[in-house]
N, CA, C and O atoms as CSV, one atom per row, in Angstrom:
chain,resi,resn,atom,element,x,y,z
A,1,UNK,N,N,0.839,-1.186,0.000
A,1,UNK,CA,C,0.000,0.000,0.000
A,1,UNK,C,C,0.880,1.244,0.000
A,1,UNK,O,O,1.917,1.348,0.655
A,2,UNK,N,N,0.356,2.192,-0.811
A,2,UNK,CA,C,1.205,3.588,-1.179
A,2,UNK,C,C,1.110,4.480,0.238
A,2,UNK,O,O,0.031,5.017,0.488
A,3,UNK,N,N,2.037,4.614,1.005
A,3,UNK,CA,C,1.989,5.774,1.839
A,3,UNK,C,C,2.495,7.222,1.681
A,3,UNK,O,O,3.623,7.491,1.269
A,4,UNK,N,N,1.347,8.347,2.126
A,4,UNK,CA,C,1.485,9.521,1.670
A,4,UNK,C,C,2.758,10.382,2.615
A,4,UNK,O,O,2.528,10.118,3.796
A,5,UNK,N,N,3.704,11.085,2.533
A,5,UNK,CA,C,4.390,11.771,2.690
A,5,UNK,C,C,3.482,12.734,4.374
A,5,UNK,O,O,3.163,13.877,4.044
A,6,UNK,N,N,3.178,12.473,5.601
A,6,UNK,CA,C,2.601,13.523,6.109
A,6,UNK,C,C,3.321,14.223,7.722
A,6,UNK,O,O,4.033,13.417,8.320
A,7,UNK,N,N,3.242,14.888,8.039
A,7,UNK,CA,C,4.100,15.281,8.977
A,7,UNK,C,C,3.150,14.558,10.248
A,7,UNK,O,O,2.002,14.246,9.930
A,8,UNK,N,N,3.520,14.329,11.437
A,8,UNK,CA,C,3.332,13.579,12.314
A,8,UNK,C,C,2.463,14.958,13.604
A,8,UNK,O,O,1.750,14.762,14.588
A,9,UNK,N,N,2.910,16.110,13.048
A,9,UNK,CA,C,2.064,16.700,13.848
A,9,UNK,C,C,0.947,17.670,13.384
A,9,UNK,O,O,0.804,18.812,13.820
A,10,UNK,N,N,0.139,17.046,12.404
A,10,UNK,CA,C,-0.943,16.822,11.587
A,10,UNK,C,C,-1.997,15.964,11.737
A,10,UNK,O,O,-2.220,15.267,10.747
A,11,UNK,N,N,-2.850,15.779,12.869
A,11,UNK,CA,C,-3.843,14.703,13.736
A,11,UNK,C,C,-4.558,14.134,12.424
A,11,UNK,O,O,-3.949,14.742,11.544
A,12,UNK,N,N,-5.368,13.433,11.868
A,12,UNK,CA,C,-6.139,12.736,10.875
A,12,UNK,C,C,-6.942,11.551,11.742
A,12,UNK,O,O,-6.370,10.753,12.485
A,13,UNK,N,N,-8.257,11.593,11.519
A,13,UNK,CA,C,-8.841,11.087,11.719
A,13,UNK,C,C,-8.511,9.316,10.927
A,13,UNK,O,O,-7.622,9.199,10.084
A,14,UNK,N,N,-9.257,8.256,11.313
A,14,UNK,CA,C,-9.131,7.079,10.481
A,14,UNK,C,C,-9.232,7.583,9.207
A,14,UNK,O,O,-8.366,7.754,8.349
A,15,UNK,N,N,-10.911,7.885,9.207
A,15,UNK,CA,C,-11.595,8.026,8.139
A,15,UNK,C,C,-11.022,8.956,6.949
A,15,UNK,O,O,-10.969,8.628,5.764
A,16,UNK,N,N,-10.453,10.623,7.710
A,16,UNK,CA,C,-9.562,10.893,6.979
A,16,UNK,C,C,-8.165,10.640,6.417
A,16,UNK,O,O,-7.603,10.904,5.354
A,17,UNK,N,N,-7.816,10.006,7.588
A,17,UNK,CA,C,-6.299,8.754,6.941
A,17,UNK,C,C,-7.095,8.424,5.487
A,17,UNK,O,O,-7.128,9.262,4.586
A,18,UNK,N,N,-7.635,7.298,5.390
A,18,UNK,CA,C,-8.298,6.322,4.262
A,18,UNK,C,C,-8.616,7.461,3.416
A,18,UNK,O,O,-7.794,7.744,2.544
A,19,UNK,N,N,-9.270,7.895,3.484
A,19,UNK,CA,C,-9.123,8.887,2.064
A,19,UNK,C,C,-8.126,9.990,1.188
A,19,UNK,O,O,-8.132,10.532,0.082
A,20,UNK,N,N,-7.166,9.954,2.568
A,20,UNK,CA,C,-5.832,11.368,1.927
A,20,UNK,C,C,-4.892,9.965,1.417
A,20,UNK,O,O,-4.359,10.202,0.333
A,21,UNK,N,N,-4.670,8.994,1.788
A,21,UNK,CA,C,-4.184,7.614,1.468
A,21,UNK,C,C,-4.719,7.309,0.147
A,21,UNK,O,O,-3.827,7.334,-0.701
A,22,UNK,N,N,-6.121,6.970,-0.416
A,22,UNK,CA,C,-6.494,6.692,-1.695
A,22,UNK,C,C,-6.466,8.221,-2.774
A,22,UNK,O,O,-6.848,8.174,-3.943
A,23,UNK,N,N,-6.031,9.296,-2.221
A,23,UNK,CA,C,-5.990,10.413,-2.994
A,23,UNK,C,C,-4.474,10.505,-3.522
A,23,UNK,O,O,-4.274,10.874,-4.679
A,24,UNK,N,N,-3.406,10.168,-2.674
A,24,UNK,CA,C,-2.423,10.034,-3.187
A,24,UNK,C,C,-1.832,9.006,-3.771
A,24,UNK,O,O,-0.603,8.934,-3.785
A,25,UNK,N,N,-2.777,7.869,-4.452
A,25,UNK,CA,C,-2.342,7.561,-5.157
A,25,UNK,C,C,-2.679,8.190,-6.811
A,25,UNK,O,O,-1.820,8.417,-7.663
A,26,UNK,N,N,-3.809,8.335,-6.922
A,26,UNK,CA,C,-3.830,9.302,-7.796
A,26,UNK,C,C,-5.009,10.070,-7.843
A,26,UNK,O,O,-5.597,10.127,-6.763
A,27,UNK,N,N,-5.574,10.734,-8.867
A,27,UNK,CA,C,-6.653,11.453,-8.987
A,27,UNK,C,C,-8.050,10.415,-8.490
A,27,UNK,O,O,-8.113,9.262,-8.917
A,28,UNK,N,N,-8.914,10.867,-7.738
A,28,UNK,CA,C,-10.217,9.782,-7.310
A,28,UNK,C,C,-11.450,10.670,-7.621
A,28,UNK,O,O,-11.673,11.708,-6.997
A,29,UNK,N,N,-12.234,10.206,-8.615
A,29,UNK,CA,C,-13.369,10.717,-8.126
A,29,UNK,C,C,-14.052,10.547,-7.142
A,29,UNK,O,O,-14.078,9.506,-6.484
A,30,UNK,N,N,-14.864,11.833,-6.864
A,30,UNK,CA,C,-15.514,11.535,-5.863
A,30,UNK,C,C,-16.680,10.305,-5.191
A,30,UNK,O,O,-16.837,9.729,-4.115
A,31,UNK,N,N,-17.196,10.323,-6.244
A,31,UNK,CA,C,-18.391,8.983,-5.791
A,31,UNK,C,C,-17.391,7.668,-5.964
A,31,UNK,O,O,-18.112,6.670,-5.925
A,32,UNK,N,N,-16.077,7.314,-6.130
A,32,UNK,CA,C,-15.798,6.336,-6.220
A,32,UNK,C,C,-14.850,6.380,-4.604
A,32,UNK,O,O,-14.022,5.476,-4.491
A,33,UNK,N,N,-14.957,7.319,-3.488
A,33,UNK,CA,C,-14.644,7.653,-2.065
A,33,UNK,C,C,-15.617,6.593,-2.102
A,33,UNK,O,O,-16.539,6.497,-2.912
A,34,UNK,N,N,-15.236,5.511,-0.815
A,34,UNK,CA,C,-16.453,4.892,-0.386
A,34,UNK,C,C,-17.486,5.781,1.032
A,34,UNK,O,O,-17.201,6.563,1.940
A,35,UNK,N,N,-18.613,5.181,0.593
A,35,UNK,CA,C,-19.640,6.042,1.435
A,35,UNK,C,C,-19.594,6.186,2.966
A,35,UNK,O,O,-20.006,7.178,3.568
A,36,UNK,N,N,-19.246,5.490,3.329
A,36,UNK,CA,C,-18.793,6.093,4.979
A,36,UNK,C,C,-17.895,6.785,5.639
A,36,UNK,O,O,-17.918,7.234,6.785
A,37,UNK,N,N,-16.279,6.882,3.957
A,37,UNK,CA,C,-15.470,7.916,4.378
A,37,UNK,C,C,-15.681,9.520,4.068
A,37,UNK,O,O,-14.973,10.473,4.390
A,38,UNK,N,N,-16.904,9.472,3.330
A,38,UNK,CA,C,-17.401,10.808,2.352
A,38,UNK,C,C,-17.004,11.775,3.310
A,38,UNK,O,O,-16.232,12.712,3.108
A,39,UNK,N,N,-17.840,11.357,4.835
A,39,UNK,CA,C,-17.471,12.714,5.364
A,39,UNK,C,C,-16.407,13.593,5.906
A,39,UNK,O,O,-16.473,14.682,6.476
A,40,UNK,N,N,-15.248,12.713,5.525
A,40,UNK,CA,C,-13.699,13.237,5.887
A,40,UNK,C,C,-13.592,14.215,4.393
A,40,UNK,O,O,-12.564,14.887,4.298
A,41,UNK,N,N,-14.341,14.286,3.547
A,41,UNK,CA,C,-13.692,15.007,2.435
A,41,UNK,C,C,-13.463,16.423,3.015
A,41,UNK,O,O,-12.297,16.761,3.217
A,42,UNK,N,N,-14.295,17.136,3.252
A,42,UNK,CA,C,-15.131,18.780,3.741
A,42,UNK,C,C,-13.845,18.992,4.557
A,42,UNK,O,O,-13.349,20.102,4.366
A,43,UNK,N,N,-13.106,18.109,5.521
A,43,UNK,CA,C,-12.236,18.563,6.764
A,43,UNK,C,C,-10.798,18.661,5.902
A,43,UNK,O,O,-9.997,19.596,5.890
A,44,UNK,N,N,-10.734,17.279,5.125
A,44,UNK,CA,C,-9.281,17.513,4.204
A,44,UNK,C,C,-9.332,18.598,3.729
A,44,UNK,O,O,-8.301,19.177,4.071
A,45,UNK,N,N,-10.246,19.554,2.823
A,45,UNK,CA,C,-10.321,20.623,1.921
A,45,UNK,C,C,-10.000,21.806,3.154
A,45,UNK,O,O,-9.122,22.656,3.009
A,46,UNK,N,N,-10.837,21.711,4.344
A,46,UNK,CA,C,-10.205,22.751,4.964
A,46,UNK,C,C,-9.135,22.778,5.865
A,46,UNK,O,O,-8.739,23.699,6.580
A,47,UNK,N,N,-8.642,21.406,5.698
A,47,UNK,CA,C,-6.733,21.274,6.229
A,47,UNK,C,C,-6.241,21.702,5.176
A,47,UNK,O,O,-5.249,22.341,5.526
A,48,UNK,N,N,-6.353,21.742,3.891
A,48,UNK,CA,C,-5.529,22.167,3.085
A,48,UNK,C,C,-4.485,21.087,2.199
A,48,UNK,O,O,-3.528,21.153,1.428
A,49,UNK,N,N,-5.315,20.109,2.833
A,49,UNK,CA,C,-4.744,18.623,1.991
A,49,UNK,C,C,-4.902,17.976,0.823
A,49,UNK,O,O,-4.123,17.145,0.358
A,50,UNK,N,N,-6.079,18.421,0.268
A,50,UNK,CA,C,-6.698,17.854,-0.768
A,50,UNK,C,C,-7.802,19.029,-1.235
A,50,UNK,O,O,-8.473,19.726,-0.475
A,51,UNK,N,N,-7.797,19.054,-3.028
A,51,UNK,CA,C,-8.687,19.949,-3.372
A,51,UNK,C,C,-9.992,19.263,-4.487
A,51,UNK,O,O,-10.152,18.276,-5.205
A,52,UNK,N,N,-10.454,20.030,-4.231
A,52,UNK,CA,C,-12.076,19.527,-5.224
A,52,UNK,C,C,-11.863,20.131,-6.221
A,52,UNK,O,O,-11.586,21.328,-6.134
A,53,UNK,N,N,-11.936,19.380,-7.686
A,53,UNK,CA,C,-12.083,20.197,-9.147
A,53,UNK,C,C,-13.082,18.931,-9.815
A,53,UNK,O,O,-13.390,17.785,-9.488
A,54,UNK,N,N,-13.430,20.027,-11.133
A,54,UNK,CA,C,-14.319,19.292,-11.670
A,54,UNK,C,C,-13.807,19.218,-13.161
A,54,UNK,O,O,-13.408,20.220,-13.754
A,55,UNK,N,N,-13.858,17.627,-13.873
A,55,UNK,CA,C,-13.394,17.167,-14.946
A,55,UNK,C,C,-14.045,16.996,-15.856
A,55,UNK,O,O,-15.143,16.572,-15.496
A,56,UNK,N,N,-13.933,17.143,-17.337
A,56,UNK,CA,C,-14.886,16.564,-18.211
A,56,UNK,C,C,-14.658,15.428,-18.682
A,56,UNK,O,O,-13.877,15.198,-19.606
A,57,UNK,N,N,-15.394,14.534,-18.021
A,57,UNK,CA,C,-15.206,13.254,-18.413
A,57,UNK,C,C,-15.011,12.240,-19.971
A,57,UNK,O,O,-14.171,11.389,-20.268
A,58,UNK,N,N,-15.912,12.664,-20.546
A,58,UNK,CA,C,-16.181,12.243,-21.891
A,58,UNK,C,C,-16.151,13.467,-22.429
A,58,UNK,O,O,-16.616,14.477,-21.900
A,59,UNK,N,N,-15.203,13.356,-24.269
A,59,UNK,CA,C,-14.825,14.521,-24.994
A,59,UNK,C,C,-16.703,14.580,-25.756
A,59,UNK,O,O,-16.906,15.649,-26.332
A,60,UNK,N,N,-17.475,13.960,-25.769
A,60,UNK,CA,C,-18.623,13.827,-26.322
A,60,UNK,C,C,-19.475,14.625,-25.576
A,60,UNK,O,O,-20.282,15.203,-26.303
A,61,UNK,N,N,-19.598,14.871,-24.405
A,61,UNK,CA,C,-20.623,15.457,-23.320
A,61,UNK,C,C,-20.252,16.498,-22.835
A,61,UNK,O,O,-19.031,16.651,-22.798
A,62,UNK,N,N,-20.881,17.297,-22.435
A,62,UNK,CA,C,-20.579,18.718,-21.481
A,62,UNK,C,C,-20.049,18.373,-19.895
A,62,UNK,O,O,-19.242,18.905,-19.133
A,63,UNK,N,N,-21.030,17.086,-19.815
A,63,UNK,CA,C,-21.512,16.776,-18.373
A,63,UNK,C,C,-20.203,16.711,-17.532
A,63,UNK,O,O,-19.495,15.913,-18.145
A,64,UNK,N,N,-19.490,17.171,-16.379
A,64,UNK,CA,C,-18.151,17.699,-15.520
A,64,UNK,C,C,-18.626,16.592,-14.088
A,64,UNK,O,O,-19.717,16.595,-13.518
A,65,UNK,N,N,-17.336,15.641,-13.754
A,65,UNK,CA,C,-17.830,15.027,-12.524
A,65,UNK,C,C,-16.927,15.697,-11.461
A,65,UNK,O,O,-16.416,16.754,-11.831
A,66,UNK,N,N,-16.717,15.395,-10.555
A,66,UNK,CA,C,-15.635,16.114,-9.183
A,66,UNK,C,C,-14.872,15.510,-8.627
A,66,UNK,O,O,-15.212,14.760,-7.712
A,67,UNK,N,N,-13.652,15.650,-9.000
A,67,UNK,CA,C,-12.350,14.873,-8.704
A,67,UNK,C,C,-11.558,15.758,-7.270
A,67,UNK,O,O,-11.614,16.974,-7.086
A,68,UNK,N,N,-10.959,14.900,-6.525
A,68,UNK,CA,C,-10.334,15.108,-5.780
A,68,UNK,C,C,-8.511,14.779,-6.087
A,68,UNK,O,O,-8.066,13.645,-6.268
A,69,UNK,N,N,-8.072,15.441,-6.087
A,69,UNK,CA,C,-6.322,15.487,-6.214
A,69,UNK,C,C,-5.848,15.918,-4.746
A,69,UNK,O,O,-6.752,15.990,-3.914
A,70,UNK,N,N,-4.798,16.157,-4.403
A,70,UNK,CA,C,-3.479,16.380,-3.636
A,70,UNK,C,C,-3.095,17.716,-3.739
A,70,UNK,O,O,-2.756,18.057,-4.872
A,71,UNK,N,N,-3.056,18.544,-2.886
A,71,UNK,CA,C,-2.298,19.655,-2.901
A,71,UNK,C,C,-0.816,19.722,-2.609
A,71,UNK,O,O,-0.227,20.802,-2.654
């Protein structure tokens, strides 16, 4: 398992462990976070750990889903 680079005096919840962990390995969309860690996303964004953008998935569609990356 890929471990992320984090300083030790930086508290993380489990839940937010498991998700700054599957973010660094690479780009995740969001609905593919499993559903009970969802709610660590909101706290990473305001640690400053991880950011929300939105991608266009298919060159055919307008339609934009919401990816989470690594700051």
């Amino acid at each position: 398992m890929y471990r992320c680079n984090l300083s030790d005096e930086l508290y993380l919840s489990p839940p937010e462990r498991r998700v700054y962990e599957l973010v660094c390995q690479g780009d995740v969309m969001c609905k593919d976070v499993p559903r009970m860690d969802t709610g660590a996303i909101p706290s990473l964004v305001s640690k400053g750990l991880v950011e929300v953008y939105k991608r266009q998935v298919s060159p055919f569609r307008d339609k934009r889903h919401k990816y989470l990356r690594r700051v």
